[in-house]
ZAKOLNU-76939 format. One line per 5 residues: for each residue x, y, z of C-alpha. Coordinates in steps of 0.05 Angstrom, whole numbers. Example, Ala and Ser with C-alpha at 12.3 -4.5 7.8 and 13.67 -1.06 7.14 Angstrom:
% ZAKOLNU-76939
246,-90,156  273,-21,143
This chain:
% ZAKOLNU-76939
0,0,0  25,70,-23  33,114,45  -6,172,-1  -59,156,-58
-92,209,-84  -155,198,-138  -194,240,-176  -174,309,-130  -231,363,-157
-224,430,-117  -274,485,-141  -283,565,-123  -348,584,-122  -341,666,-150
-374,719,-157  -379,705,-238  -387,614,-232  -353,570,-205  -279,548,-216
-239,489,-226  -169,498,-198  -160,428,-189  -188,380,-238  -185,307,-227
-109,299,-200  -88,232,-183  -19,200,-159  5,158,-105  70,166,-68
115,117,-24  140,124,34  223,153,22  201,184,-39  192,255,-70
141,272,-115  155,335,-148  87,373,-172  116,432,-226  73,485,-268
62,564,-293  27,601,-232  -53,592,-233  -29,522,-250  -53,489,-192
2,475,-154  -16,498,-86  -82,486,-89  -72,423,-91  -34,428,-30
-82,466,12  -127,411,-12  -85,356,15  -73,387,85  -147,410,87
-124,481,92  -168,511,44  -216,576,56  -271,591,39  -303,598,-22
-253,538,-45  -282,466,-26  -257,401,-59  -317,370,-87  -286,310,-104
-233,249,-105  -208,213,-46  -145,219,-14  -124,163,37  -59,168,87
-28,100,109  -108,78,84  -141,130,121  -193,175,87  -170,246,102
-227,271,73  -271,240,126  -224,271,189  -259,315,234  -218,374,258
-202,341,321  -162,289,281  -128,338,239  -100,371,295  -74,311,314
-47,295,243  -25,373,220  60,375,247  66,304,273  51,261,216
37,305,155  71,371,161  75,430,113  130,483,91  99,542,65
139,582,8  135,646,69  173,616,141  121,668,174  65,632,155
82,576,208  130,619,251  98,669,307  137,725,293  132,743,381
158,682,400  228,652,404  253,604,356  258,552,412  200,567,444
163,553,390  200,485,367  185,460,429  113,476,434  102,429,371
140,366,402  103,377,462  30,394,430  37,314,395  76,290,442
77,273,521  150,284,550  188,337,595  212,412,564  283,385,573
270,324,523  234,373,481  290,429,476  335,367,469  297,352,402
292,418,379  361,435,379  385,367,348  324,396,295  363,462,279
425,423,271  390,372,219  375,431,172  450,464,179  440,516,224
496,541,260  501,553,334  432,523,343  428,536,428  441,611,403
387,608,353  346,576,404  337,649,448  326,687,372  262,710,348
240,699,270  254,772,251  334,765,280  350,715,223  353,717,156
307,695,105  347,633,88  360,612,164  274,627,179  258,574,122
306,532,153  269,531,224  216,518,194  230,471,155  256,442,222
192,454,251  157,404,196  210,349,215  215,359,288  165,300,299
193,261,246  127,267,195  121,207,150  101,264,89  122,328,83
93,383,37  138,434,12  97,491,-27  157,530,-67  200,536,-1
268,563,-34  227,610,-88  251,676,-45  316,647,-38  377,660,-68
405,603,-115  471,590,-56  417,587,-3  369,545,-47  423,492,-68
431,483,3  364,472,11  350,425,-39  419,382,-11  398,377,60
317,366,50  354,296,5  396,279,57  343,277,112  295,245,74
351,198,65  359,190,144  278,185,159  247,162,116  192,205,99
150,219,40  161,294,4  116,329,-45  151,389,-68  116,435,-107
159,484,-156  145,523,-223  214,504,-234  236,443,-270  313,472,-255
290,462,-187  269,392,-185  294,351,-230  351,341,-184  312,324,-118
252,284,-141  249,214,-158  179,223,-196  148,286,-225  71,307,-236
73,371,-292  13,409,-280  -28,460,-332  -97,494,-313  -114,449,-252
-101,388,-291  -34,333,-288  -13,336,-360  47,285,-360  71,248,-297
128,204,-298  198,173,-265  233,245,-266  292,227,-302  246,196,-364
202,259,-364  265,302,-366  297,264,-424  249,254,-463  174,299,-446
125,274,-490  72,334,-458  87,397,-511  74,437,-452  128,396,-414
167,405,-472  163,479,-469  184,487,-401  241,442,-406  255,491,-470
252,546,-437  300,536,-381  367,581,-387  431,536,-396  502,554,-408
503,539,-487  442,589,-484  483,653,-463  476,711,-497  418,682,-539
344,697,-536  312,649,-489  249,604,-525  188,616,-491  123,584,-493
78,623,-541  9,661,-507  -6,659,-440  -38,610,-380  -120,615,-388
-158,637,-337  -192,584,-306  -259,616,-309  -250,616,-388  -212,551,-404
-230,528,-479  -262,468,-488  -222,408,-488  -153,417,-484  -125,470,-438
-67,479,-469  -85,479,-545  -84,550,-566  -11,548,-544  6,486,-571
35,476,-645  14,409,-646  -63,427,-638  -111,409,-684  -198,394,-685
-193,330,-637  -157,374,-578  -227,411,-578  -248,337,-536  -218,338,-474
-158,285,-476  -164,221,-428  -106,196,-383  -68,147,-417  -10,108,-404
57,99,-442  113,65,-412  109,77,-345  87,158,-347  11,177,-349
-7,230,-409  -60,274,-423  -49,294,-494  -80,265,-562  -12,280,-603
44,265,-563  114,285,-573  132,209,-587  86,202,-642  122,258,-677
C-alpha cells in the first residue's frame, strides 16, 4: 500500500462570476522515502492542490471531489479534532513564506518545542533536546544561540530553515513543501535542496515538493507530476520525463530553461499565456498554445498510459 494515494482530487471556487476548477481530477500515489515533485506556470494548480491535501483551504474553495487516503485513512472524512492531531506530527507543511508557520513574538525555541510537546507527552528538557538536534538537521549554525532568537533576527534563508525544522521535528512520515526556496537566493536554495535529500535519506519520509521550476526539481525528485490549468498533464519517473517529455507543454518548459550553451541568446518561450480558469477552452487547456493542436484537442484528452508515465495529450511528442 502507497503511504499517499490520491484519486480524482476536484477542488472548485465558487465566484462571484461561476464557479472554478483549480483542481481538476489529480491523481498519484506516493511511497513512503520518496519525492514527488508537482511543477507548473502560476494559476497552474500547484498549491491548491496542496491546501487541498492538508485540508487548509478557505472559503469559497471546497474540494468536491476524489479521495485521498494516508497509510489507508480517508482524510477527507477527518474531523478537525483528528487533523490537529495529524497537522506537524505526521503530515507537516512548509509554506513558500517561514512566517506563515513561525509566530513572529515568539522565540525560535519556544516555538520548536511547543510542537513536540503539543503531539507528544515528555518533559521541556526532552523537548528542547529535540529541537536543537532539529536546527542542527537543517544546517544551522550555533543552534542553542538560535534557540533564544526571534523569526525577525534571522535571515530569510535561516527562517525557512526553522521551519522547515519545525515540519520534521516530529519526524512526519510526508512532508509538503509549497515552493520553499522561491525567495531564496540560488547559494541558499542549493543548500536547501541538498539537505531536505539527505534527511529524507535518514527518515524516511514521504516529500511532495511543489515548484514552477523544472531547474529546481529535476535534481531532488524521484517522480514528477507537470501540472497545466488544474489538470496533471504528463507524470512520470523524473529522469524519463526530463529526457524525453512527450507533454508539448512539458516540452516547453524544459525549452525554456536558461543553460550555459544558451548565453547571450534569446531564451524560447512558450507562445500566449496561462488561461484563466474561469474561461478555459473546451477540451484541451493547453491547445491554443500548442503547435501540435488540431480539431480532436477541442475533446478533452483522457489519461493514458505509455511506458510507465501517465499522459493527457492526443498528439504526443513520441508520435512525432
Amino acid at each position: 500500500m502507497a503511504l499517499l494515494e490520491v484519486n480524482g482530487l476536484t477542488t472548485r471556487f465558487a465566484l462571484e462570476h461561476g464557479a472554478v476548477t483549480a483542481v481538476d481530477n489529480v491523481s498519484f500515489s506516493l511511497n513512503a522515502g520518496e519525492i514527488l515533485g508537482i511543477v507548473g506556470e502560476s494559476g497552474s494548480g500547484k498549491s491548491v492542490t496542496a491546501f487541498s491535501l492538508m485540508n487548509l483551504l478557505d472559503p469559497p474553495g471546497r474540494v468536491t471531489g476524489g479521495t485521498v487516503r494516508f497509510k489507508g485513512q480517508d482524510l477527507r472524512t477527518c474531523t478537525p479534532r483528528q487533523w490537529q492531531a495529524l497537522r506537524g506530527d505526521r503530515i507537516a507543511m512548509v509554506f513558500q513564506d517561514p512566517m506563515m508557520s513561525l509566530n513572529p513574538v515568539m522565540r525560535i525555541g519556544a516555538q520548536l518545542i511547543e510542537t513536540v510537546r503539543v503531539h507528544h507527552r515528555c518533559s521541556h528538557t526532552e523537548a528542547h533536546d529535540r529541537a536543537v538536534d532539529a536546527l542542527k538537521k537543517v544546517g544551522i549554525p550555533a543552534p542553542q544561540e538560535r534557540m533564544q532568537a526571534y523569526p525577525h533576527e534571522l535571515s530569510g534563508g535561516m527562517r525557512q530553515r526553522v521551519a522547515i525544522a519545525n515540519a520534521l521535528i516530529n519526524q512526519p512520515d510526508l512532508i509538503i513543501a509549497d515552493e520553499p526556496t522561491t525567495a531564496l537566493d540560488v547559494t541558499i536554495q542549493a543548500q536547501i535542496l541538498f539537505e531536505m535529500k539527505q534527511l529524507v535519506r535518514e527518515t524516511g519520509a514521504a516529500v511532495i515538493w511543489i515548484s514552477h521550476d523544472l531547474a529546481v526539481v529535476k535534481d531532488l525528485v524521484d517522480r514528477v507530476c507537470v501540472m497545466y490549468a488544474g489538470r496533471v498533464v504528463e507524470q512520470g519517473p523524473v529522469a524519463d520525463v526530463i529526457r524525453q517529455p512527450m507533454h508539448p507543454y512539458t516540452r516547453g518548459l524544459l525549452d525554456s530553461l536558461p543553460a550555459h550553451e544558451t548565453r547571450g541568446r534569446t531564451l524560447r518561450a512558450i507562445p500566449g499565456a496561462a488561461p484563466a480558469l474561469y474561461g478555459l477552452p473546451p477540451g484541451c487547456a493547453f491547445a491554443p498554445r500548442c503547435t501540435r493542436a488540431s480539431e480532436s484537442c477541442a475533446q478533452a484528452p483522457l489519461e493514458v498510459s505509455v511506458r510507465g508515465r501517465s499522459l493527457r495529450c492526443v498528439h504526443p511528442l513520441e508520435a512525432a
